[in-house]
N, C-alpha and C positions, 0 to 999 in steps of 0.2 A: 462425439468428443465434447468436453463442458466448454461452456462461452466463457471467456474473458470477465469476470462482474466487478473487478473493481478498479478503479480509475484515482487518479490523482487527485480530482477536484474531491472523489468521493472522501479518500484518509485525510483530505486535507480540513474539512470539515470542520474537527473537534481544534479549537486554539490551545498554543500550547499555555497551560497556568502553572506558575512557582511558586514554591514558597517562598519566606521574607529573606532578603539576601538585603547586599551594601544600595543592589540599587532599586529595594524595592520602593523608594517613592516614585519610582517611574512605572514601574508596572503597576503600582496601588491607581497612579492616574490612566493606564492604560484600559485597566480595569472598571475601572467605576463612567469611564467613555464608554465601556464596550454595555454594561448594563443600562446606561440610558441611551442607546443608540447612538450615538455620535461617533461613528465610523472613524470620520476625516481625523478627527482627535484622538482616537485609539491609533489610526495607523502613525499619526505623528509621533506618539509616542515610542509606540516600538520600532519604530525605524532612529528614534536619538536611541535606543536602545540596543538597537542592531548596530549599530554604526560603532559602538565601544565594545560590540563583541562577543553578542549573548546572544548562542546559539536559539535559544528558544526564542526569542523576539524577532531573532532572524528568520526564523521559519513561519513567525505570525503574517510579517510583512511580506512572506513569498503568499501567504493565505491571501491576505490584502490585496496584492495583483492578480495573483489565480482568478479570484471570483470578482475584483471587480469592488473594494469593499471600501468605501472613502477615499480611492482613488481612481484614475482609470484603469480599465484593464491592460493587462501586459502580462503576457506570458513572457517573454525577452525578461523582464525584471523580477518576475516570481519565478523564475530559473536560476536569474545572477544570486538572490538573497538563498533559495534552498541548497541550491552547491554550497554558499557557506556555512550554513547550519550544519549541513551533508558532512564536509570535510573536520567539524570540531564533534564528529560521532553522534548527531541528532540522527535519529531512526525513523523516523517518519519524514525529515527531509529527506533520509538517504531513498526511503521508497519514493517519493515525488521524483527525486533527482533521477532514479533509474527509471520510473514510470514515462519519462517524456526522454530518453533515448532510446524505451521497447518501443513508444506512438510515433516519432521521429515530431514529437511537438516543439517545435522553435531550436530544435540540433538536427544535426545530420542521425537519420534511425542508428543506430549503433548497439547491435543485441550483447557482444561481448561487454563492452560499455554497463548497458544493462542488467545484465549477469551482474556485473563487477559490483554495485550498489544495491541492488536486491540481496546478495549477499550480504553485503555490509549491515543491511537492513534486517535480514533474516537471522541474522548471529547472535541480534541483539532480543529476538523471538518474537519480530513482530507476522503476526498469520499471516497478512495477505503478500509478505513481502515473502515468506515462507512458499505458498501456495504459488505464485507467481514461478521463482527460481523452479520449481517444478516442474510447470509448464514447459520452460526454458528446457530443460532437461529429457522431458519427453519430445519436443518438436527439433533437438539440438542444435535451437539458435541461441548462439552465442556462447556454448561450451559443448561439448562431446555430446554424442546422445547416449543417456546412460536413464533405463528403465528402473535401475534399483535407488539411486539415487532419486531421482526424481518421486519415486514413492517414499523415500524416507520425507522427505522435505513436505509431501502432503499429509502423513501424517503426524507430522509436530503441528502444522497448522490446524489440521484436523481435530486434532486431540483437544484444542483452543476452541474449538466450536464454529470453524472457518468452512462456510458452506461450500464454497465451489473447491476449495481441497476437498471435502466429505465426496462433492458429484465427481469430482476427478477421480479420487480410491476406488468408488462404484465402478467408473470405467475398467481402469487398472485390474481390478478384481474379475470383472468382467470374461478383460479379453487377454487376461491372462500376461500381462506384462510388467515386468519385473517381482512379481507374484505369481505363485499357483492359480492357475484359472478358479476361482471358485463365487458361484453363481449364489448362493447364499450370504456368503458376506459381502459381495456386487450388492445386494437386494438391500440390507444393512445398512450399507454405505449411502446411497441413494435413500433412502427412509429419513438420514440423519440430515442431508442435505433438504430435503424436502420437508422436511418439517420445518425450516428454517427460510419455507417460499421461494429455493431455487429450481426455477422452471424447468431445466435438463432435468435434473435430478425426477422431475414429478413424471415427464414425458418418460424417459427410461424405465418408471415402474408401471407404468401403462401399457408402454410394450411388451414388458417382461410377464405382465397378465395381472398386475397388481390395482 
């Protein structure tokens, strides 16, 4: 079965950047901190930024605690700012938000919880939150276990170029769940993820005599 490969801190990575709006003098200073290192300055910014409302600043300064980035670290506090991202329809908070109720990081684990934002997350077409609700789907934590579903949702992801959806299809295809068994487009599926340095995906076509 394919491993888990993407994590919170991983989506959280990229910061969110906007175009010119009323308040970009404060993201223009947020930015130009963030180009000459000056972290402490960037997060200050986007938390006066977050505090009047702005989804995307809000999601900067959950990055900011996440990792630790000009202030201390605090998962507690990169939780509290990405729920509010989360809740004003940001997608990439909504995947953080559901990513640390599937790890039980700083909530109580809560897979329906997680379903519930993966979703949210997923709707909006982002792959790994896509890829994710699949899993979900096939292991039935957190909503019914439904193999047909859980394949649709690996291949929207898939179709995006989302490898560990691609090593999942392979399985799926495999062993014949929620699909026709067929060992050909298993082999496909696993090629596409493996092209893309996902280790299951590599090990599977080794097995399979590739």
């Amino acid at each position: 079965m394919p491993r888990h490969s993407w994590t919170a801190a991983g989506m959280a990575a990229a910061l969110a950047i906007v175009a010119a709006t009323p308040a970009w003098a404060g993201w223009e200073a947020a930015n130009a901190a963030l180009d000459r290192g000056d972290y402490e300055t960037a997060f200050q910014e986007f938390t006066a930024l977050g505090e009047q409302g702005d989804p995307d600043a809000q999601y900067n300064v959950g990055v900011f605690y996440l990792d630790g980035l000009g202030v201390a670290l605090d998962h507690t506090q990169a939780a509290r700012w990405f729920r509010a991202a989360a809740e004003q329809g940001h997608g990439k908070a909504q995947f953080n938000v559901a990513e640390m109720y599937f790890r039980g990081d700083d909530v109580v684990q809560d897979f329906a919880e997680a379903a519930r934002w993966y979703r949210a997350a997923a709707d909006q077409g982002l792959p790994p939150a896509q890829s994710r609700l699949g899993e979900l789907y096939v292991e039935g934590n957190g909503v019914a276990q439904d193999y047909t579903e859980a394949v649709r949702w690996f291949v929207l992801a898939a179709d995006q170029g989302h490898a560990n959806a691609q090593g999942w299809l392979g399985y799926m295809h495999e062993n014949g769940y929620g699909v026709p068994l067929d060992l050909v487009e298993a082999r496909r599926r696993y090629r596409e993820a493996a092209g893309r340095d996902d280790g299951y995906a590599a090990e599977q076509l080794q097995r399979l005599g590739e």
